[in-house]
C-alpha positions in Angstrom: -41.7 -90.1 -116.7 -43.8 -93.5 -116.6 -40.8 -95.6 -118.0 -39.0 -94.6 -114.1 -42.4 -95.7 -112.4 -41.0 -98.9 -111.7 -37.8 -97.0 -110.0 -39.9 -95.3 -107.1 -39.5 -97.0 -103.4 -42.9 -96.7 -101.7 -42.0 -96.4 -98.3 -46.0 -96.0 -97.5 -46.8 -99.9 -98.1 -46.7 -101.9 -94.7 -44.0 -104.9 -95.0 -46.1 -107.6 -94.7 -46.8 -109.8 -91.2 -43.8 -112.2 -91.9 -41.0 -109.7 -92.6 -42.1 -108.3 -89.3 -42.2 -111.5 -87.2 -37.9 -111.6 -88.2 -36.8 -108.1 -86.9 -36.4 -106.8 -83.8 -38.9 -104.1 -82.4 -36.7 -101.6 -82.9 -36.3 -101.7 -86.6 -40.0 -102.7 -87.0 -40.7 -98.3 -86.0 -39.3 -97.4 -89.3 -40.4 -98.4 -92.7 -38.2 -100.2 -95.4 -38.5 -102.2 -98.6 -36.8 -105.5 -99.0 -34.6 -105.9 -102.2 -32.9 -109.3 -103.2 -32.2 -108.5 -107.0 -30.1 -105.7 -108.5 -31.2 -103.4 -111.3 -30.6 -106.2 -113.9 -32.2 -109.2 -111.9 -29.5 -111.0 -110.7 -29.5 -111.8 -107.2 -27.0 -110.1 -104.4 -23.4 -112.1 -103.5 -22.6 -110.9 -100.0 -18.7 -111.1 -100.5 -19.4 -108.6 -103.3 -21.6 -106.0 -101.8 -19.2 -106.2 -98.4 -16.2 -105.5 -100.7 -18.0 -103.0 -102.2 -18.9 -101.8 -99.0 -15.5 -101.6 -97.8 -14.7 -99.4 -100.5 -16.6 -96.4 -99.9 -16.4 -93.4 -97.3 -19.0 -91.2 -96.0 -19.3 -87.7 -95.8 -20.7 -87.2 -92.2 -21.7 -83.8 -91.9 -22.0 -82.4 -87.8 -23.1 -79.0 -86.8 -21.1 -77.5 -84.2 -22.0 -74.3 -82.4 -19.0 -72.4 -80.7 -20.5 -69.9 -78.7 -20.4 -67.3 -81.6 -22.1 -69.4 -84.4 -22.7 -72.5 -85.3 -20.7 -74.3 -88.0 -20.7 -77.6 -90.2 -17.7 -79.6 -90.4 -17.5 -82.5 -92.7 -15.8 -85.4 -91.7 -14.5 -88.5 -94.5 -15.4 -91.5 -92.4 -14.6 -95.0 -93.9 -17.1 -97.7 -93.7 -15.2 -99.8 -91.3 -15.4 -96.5 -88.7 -18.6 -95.5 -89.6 -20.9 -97.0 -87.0 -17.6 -95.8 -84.1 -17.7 -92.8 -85.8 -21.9 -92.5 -84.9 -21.8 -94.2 -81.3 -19.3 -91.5 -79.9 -22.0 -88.8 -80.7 -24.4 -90.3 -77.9 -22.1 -88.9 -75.5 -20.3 -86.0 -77.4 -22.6 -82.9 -76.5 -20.6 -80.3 -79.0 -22.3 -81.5 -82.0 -25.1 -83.3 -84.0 -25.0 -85.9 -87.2 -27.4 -83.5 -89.6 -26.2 -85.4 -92.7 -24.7 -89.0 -93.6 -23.5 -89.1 -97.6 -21.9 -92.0 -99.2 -18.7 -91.1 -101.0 -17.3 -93.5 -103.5 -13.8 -92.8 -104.5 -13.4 -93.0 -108.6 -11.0 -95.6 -109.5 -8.6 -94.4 -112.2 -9.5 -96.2 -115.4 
């Protein structure tokens, strides 16, 4: 189990004084980590992680109740829709996000 220790996120640490200074104050309530370097140390291409992004679908999962019950239904959002998908649940009142999955479709070989 110690050869994974270097795989755990601490979300506990404080981001230092200057990562804070550069978001907004609404970001600055939750805690994050800041990565710049993938699991093999080379650094991020934005075109590639937006492509990749692009690619992938997410399982939003919203709990309904009807009156008798409640109910999850899961909806297949893409990526571009996602954050559409999220803002029309400020206003909808017959239902709540409970869940957000990422779904990446296998690519036959």
């Amino acid at each position: 189990m110690e050869e994974n220790k270097d795989k755990v996120i601490n979300f506990i640490k404080k981001p230092s004084k200057a990562e804070n200074r550069s978001e907004n104050s609404f970001l600055k309530e939750f805690p994050y980590i800041k990565i710049t370097k993938d699991d093999n140390g080379n650094s991020f291409k934005e075109e590639y992680l937006l492509e990749f992004a692009n690619k992938c679908f997410y399982i939003v999962t919203v709990l309904k109740n009807n009156g008798i019950s409640p109910a999850l239904y899961k909806y297949k959002v893409p990526y571009k829709l996602l954050f559409e998908f999220i803002d029309n649940f400020k206003t909808e009142t017959n239902g709540k996000i409970i869940d957000i999955e990422r779904y990446i479709p296998e690519e036959p070989a």
